[in-house]
N, CA, C and O atoms as a CHARMM CRD file, in Angstrom:
* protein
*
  316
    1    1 UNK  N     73.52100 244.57100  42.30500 PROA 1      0.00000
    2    1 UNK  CA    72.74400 243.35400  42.32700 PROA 1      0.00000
    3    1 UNK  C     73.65900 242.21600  42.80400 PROA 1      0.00000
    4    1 UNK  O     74.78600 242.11200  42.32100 PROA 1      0.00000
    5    2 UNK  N     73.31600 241.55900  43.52100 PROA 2      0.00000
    6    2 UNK  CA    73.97000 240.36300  43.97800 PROA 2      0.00000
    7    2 UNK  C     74.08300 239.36100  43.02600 PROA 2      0.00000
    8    2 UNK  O     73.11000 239.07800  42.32700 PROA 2      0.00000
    9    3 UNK  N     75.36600 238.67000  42.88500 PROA 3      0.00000
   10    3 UNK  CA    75.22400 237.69600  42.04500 PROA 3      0.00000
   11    3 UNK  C     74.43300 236.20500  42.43000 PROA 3      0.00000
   12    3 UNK  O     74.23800 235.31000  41.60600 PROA 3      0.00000
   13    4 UNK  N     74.09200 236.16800  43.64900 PROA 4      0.00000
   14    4 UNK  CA    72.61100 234.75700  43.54900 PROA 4      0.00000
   15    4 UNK  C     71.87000 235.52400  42.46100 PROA 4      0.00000
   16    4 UNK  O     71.78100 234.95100  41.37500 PROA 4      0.00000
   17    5 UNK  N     71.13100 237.16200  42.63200 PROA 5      0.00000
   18    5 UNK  CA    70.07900 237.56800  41.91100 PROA 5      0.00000
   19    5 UNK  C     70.04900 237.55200  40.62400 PROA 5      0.00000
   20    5 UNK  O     69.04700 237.56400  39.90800 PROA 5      0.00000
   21    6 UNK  N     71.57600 237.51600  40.19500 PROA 6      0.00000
   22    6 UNK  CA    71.54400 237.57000  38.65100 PROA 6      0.00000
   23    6 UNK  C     71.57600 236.43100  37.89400 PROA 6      0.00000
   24    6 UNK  O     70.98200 236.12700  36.86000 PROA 6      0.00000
   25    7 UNK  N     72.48500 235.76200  38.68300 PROA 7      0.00000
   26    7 UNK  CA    71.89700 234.08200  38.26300 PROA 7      0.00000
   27    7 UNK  C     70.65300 233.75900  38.27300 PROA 7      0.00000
   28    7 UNK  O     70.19600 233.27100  37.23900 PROA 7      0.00000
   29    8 UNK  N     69.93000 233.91000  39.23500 PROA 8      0.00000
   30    8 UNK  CA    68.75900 233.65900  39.03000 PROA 8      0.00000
   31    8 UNK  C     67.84300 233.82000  37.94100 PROA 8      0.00000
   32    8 UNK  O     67.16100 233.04000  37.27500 PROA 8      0.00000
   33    9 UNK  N     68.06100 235.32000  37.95400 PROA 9      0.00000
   34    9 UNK  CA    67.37500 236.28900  36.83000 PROA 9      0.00000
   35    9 UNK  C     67.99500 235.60200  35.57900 PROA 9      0.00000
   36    9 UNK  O     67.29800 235.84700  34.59400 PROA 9      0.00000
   37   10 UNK  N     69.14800 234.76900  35.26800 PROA 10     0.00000
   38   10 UNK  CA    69.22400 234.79600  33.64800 PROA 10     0.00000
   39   10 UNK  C     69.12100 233.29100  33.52900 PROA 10     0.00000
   40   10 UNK  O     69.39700 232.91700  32.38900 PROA 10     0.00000
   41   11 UNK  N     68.77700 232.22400  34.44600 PROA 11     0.00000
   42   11 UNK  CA    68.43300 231.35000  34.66400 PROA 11     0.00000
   43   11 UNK  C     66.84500 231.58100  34.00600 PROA 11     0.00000
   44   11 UNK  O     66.49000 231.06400  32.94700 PROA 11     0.00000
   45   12 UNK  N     66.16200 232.27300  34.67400 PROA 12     0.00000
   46   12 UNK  CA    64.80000 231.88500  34.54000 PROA 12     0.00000
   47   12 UNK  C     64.63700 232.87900  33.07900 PROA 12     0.00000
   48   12 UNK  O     63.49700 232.89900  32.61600 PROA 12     0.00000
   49   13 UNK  N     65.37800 233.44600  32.56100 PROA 13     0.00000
   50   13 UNK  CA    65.06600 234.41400  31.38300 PROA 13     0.00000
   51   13 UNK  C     65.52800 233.43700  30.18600 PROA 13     0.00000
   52   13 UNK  O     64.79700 233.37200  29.19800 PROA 13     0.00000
   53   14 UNK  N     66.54700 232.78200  30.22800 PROA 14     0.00000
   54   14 UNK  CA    67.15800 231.16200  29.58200 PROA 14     0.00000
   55   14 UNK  C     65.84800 230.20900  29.37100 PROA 14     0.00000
   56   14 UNK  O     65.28300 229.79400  28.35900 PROA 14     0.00000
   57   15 UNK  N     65.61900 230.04700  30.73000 PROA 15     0.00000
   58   15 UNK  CA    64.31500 228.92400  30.30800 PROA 15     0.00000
   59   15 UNK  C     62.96600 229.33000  29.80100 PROA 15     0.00000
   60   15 UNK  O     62.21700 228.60900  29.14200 PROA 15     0.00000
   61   16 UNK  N     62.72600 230.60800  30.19300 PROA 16     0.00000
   62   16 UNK  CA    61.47700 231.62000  29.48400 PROA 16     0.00000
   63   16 UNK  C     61.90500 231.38500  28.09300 PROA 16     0.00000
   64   16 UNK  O     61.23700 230.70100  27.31800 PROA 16     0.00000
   65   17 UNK  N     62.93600 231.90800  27.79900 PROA 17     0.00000
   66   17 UNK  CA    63.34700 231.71000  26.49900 PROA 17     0.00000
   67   17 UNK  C     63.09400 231.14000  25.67000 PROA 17     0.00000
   68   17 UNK  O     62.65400 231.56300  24.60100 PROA 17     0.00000
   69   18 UNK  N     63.47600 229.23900  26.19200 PROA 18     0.00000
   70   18 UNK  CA    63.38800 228.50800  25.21100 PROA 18     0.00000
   71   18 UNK  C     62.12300 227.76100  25.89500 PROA 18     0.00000
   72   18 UNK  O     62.08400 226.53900  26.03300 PROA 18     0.00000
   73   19 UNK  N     61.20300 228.54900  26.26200 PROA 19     0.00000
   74   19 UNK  CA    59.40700 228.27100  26.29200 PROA 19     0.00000
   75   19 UNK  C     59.64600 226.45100  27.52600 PROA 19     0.00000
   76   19 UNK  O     59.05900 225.37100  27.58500 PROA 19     0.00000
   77   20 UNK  N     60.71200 227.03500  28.18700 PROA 20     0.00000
   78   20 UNK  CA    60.65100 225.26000  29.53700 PROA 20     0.00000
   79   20 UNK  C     59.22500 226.02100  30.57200 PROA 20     0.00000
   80   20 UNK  O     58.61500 227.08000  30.42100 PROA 20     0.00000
   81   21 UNK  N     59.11800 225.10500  31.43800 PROA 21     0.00000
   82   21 UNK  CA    58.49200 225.74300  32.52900 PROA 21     0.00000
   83   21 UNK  C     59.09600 225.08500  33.04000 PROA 21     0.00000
   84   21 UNK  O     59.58300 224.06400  32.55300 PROA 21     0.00000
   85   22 UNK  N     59.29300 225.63500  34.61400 PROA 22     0.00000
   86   22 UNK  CA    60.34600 225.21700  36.14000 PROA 22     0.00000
   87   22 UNK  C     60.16400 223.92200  36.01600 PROA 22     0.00000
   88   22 UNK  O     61.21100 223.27700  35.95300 PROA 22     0.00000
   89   23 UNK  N     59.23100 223.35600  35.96300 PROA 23     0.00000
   90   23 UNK  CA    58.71400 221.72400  35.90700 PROA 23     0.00000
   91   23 UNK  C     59.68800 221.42800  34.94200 PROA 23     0.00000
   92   23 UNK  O     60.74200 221.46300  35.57800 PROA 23     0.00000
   93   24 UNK  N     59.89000 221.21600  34.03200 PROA 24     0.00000
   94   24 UNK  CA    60.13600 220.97100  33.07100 PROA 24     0.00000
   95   24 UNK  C     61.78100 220.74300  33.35900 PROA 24     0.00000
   96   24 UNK  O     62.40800 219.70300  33.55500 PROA 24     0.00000
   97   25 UNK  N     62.27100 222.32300  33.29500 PROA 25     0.00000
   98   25 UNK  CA    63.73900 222.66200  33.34800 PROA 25     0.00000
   99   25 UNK  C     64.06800 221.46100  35.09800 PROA 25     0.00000
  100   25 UNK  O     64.91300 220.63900  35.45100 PROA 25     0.00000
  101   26 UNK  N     63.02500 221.97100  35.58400 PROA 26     0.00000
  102   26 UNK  CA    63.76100 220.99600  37.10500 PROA 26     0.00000
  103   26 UNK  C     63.69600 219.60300  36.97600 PROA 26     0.00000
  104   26 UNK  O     64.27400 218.92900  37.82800 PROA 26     0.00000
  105   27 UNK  N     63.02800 218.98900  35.96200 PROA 27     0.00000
  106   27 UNK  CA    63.14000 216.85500  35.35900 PROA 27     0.00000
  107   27 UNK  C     64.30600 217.02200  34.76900 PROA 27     0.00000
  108   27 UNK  O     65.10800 216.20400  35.22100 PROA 27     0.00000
  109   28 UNK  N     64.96000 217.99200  33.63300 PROA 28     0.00000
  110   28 UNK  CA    66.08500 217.66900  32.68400 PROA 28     0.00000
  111   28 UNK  C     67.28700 218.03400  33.66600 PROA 28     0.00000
  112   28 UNK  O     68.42500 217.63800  33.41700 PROA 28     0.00000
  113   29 UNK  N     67.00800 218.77400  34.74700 PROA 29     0.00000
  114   29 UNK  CA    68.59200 219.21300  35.45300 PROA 29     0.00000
  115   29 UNK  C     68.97800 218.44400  36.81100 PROA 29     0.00000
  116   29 UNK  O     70.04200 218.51600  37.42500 PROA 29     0.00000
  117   30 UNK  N     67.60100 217.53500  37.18100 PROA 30     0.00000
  118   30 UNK  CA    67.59400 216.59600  38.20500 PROA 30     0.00000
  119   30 UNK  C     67.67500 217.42700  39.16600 PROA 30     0.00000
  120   30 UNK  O     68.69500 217.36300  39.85200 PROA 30     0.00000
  121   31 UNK  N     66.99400 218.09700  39.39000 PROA 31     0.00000
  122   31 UNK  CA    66.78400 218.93400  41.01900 PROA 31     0.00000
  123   31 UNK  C     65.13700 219.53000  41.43400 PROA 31     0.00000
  124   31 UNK  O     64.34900 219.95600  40.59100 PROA 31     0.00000
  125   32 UNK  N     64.95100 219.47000  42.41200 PROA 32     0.00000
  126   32 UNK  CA    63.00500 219.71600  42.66400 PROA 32     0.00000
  127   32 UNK  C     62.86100 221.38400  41.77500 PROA 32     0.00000
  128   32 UNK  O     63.45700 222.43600  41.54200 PROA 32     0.00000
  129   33 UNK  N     61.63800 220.65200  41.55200 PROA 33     0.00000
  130   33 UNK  CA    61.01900 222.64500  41.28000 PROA 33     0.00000
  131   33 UNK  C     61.23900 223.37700  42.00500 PROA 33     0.00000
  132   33 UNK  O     61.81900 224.43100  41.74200 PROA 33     0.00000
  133   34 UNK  N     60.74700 222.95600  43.41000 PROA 34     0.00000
  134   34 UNK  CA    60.79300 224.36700  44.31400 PROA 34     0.00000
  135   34 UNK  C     62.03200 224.79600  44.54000 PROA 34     0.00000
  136   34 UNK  O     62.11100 226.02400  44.54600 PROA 34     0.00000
  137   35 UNK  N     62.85800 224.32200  44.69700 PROA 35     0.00000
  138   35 UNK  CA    64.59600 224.35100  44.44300 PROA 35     0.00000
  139   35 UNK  C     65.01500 225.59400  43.69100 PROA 35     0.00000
  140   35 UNK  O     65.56200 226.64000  44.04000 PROA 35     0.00000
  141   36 UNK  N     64.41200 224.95000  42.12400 PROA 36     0.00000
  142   36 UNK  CA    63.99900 225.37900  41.07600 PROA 36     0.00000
  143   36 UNK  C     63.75400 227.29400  41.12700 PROA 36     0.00000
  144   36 UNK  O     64.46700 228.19800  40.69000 PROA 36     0.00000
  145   37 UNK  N     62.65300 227.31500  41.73700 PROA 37     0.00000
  146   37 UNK  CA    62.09900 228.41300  41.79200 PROA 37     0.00000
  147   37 UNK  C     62.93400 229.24000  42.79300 PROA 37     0.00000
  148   37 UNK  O     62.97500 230.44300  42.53700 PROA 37     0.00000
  149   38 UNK  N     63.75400 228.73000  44.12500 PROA 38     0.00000
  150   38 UNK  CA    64.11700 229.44700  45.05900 PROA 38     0.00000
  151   38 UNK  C     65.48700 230.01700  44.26500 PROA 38     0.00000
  152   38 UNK  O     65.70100 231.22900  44.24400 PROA 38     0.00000
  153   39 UNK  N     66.43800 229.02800  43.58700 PROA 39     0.00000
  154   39 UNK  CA    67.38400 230.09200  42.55600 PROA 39     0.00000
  155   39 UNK  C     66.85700 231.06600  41.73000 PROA 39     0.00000
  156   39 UNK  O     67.54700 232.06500  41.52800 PROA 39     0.00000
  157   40 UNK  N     65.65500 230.96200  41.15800 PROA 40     0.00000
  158   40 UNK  CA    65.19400 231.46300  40.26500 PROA 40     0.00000
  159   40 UNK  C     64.90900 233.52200  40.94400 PROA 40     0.00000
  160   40 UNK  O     65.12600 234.68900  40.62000 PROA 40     0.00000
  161   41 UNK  N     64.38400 232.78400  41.87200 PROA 41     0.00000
  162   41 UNK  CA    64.58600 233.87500  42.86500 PROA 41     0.00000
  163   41 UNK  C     65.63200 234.53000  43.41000 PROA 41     0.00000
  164   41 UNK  O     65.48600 235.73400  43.62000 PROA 41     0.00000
  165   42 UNK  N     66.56000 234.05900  43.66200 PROA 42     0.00000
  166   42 UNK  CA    67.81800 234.37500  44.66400 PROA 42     0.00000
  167   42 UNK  C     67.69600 233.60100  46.49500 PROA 42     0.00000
  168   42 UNK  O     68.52900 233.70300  47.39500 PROA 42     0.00000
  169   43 UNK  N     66.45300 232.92100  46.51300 PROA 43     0.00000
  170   43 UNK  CA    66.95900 232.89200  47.57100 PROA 43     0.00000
  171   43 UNK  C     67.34400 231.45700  48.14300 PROA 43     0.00000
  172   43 UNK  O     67.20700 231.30100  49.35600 PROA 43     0.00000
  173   44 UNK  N     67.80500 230.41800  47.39300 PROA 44     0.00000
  174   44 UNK  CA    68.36300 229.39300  47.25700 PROA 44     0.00000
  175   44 UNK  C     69.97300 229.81300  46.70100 PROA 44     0.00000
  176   44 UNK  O     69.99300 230.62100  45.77200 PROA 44     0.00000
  177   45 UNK  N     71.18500 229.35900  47.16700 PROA 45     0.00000
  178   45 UNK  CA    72.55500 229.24400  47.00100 PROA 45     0.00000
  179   45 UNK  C     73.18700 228.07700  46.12400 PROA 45     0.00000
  180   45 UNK  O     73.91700 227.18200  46.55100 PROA 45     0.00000
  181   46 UNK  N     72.74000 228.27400  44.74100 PROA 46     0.00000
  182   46 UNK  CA    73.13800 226.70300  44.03200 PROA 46     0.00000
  183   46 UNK  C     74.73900 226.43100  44.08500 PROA 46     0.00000
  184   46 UNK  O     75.59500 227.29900  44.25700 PROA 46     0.00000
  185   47 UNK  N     74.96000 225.03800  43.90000 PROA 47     0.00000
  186   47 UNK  CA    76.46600 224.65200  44.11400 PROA 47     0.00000
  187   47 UNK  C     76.78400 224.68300  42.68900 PROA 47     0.00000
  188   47 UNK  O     75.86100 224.37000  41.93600 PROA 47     0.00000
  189   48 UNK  N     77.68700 224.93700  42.27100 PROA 48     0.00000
  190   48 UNK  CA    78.23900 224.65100  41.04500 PROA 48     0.00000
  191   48 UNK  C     77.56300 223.40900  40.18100 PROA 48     0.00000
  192   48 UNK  O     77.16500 223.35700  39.01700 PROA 48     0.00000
  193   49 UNK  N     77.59600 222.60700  41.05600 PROA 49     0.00000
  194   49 UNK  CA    76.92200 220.77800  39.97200 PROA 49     0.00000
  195   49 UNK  C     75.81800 221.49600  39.32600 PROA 49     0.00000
  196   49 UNK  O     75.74600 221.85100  38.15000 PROA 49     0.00000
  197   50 UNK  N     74.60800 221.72500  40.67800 PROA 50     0.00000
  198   50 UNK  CA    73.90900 222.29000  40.32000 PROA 50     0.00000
  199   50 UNK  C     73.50400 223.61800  38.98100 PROA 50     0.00000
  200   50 UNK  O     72.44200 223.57900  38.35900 PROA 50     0.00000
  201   51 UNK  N     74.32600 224.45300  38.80300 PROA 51     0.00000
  202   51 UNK  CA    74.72600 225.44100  38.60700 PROA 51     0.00000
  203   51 UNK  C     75.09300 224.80900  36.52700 PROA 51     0.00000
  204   51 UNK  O     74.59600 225.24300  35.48800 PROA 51     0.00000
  205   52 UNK  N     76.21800 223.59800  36.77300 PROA 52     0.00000
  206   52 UNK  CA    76.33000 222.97800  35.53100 PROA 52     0.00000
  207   52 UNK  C     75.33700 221.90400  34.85000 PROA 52     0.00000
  208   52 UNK  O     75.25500 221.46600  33.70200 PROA 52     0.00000
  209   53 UNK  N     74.54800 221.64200  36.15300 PROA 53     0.00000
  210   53 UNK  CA    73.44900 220.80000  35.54800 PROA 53     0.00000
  211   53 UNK  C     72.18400 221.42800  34.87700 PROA 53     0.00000
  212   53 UNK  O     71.45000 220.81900  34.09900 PROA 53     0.00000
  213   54 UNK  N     71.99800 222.94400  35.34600 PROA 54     0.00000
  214   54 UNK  CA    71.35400 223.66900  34.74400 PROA 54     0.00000
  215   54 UNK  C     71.67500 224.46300  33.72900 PROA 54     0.00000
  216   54 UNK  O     70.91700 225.37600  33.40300 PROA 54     0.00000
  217   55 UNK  N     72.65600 224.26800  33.18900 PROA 55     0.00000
  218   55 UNK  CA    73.26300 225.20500  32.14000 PROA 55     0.00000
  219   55 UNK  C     73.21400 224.03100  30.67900 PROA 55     0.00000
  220   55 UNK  O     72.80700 224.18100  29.52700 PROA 55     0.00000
  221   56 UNK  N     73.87600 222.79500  31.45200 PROA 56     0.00000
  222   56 UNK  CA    73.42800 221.45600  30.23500 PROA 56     0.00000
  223   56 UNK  C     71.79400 221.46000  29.73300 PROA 56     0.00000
  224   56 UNK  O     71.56500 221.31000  28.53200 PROA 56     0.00000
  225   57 UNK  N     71.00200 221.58400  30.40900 PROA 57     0.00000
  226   57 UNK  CA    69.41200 221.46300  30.43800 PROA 57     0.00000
  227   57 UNK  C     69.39100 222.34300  29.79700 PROA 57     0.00000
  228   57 UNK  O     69.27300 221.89800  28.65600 PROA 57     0.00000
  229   58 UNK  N     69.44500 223.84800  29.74600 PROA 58     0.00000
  230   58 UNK  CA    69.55600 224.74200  29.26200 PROA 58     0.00000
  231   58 UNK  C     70.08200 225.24500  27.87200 PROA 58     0.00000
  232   58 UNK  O     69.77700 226.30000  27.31600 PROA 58     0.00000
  233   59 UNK  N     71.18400 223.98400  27.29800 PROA 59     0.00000
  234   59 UNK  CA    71.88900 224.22500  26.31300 PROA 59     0.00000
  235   59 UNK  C     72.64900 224.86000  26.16500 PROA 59     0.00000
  236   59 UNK  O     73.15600 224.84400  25.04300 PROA 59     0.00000
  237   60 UNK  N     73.28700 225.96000  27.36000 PROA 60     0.00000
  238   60 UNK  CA    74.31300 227.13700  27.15400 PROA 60     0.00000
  239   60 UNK  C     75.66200 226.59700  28.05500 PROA 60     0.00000
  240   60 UNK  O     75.86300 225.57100  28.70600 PROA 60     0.00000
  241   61 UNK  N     76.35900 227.62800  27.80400 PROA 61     0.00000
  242   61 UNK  CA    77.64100 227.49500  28.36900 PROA 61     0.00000
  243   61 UNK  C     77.20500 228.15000  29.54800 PROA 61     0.00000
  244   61 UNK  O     76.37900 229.06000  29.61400 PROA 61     0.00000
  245   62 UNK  N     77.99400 227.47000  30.71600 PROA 62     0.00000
  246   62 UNK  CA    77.59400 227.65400  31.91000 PROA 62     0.00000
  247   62 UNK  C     78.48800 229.34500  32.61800 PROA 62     0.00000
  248   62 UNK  O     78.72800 229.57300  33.80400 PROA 62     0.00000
  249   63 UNK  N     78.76400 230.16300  31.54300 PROA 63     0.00000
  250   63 UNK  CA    79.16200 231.64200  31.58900 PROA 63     0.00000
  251   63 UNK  C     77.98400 232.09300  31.48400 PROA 63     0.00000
  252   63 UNK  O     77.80300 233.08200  32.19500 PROA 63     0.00000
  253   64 UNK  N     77.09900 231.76800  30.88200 PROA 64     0.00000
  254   64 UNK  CA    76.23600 232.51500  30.12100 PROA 64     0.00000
  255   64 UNK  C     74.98600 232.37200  31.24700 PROA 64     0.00000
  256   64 UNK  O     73.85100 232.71800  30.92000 PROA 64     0.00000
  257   65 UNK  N     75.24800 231.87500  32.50300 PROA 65     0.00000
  258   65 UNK  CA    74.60000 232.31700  33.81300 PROA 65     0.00000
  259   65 UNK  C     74.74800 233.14400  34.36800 PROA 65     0.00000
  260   65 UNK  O     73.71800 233.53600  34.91800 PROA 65     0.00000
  261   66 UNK  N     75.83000 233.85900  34.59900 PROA 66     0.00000
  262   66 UNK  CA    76.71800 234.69600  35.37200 PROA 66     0.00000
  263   66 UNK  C     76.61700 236.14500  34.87300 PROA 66     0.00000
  264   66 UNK  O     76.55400 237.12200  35.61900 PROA 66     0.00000
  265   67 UNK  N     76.60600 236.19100  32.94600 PROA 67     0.00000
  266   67 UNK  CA    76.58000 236.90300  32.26300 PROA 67     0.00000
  267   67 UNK  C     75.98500 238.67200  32.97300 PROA 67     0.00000
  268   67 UNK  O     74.95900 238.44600  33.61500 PROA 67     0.00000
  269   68 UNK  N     76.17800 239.53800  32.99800 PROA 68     0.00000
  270   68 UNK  CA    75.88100 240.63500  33.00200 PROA 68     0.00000
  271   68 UNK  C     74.71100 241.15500  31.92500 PROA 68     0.00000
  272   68 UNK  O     75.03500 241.27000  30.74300 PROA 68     0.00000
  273   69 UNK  N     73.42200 241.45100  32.32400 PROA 69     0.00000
  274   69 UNK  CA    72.99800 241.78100  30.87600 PROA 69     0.00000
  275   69 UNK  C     72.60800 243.25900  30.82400 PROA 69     0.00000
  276   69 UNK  O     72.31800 243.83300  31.87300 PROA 69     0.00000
  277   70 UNK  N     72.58700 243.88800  29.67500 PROA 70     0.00000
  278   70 UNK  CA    72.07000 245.58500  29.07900 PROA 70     0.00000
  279   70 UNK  C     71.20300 245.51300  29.66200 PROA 70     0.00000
  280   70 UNK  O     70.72700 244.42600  29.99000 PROA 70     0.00000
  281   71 UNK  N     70.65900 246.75000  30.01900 PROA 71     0.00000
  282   71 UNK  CA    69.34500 247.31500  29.86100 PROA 71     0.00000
  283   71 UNK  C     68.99000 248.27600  28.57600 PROA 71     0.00000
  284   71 UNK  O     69.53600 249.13600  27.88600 PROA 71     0.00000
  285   72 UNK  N     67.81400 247.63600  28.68200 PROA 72     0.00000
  286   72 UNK  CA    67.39700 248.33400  27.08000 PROA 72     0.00000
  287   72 UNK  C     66.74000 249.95700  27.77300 PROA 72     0.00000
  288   72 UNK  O     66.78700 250.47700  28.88700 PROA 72     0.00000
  289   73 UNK  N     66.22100 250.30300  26.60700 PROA 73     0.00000
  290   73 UNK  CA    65.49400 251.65500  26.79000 PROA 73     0.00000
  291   73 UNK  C     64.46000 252.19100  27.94100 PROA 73     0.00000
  292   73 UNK  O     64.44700 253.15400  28.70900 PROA 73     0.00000
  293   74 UNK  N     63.42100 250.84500  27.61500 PROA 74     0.00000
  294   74 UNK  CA    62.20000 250.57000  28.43800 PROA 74     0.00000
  295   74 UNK  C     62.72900 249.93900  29.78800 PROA 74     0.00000
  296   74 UNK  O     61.88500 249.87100  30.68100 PROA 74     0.00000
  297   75 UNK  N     64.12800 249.41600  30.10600 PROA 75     0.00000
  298   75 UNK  CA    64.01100 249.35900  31.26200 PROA 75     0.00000
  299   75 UNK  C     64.23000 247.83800  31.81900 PROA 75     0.00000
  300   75 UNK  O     64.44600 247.59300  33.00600 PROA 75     0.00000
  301   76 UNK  N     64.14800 246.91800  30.85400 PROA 76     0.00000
  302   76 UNK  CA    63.63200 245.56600  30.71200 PROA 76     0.00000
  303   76 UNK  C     65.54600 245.07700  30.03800 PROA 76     0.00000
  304   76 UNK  O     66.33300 245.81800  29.44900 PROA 76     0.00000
  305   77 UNK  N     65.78000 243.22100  30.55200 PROA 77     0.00000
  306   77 UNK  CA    66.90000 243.46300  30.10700 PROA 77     0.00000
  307   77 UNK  C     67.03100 243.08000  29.09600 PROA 77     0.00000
  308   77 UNK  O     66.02000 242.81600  28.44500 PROA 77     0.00000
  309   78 UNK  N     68.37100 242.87900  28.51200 PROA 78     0.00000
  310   78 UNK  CA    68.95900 242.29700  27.21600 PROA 78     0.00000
  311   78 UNK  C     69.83200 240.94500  26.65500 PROA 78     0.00000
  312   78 UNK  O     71.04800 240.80500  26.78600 PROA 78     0.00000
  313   79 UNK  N     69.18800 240.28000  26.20000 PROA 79     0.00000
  314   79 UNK  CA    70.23900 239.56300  26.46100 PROA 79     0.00000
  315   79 UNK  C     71.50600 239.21500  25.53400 PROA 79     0.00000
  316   79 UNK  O     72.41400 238.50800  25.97100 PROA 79     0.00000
């Protein structure tokens, strides 16, 4: 997996998490939704600011983007 994809993926599993929607997470981190959604995806290249401005919004340490996660049984990940 590429690491845009996994950022992405634990980006948007972070904000699922704590019940944001893209709207939401993209007012507190100062960057557009669609932006928003194209990391969320992989196919936007965030810069680091970016990258720390979404991790503040987020409440986590900005490792905990990057993070590697399990797969569980069913297939689905872990975090």
């Amino acid at each position: 997996m590429r690491l845009r994809d996994r950022v992405g993926l634990n980006i948007q599993g972070l904000r699922r998490a704590k019940k944001l929607s893209q709207e939401e997470l993209a007012h507190r981190s100062k960057i557009h939704q669609t932006y928003l959604s194209g990391v969320e995806t992989g196919k936007r290249n965030p810069s680091l600011l970016v990258l720390e401005r979404l991790a503040k919004a987020l409440d986590v340490d900005p490792e905990e983007l990057f993070r590697r996660r399990r797969r569980r049984a069913g297939g689905a990940a872990e975090s």
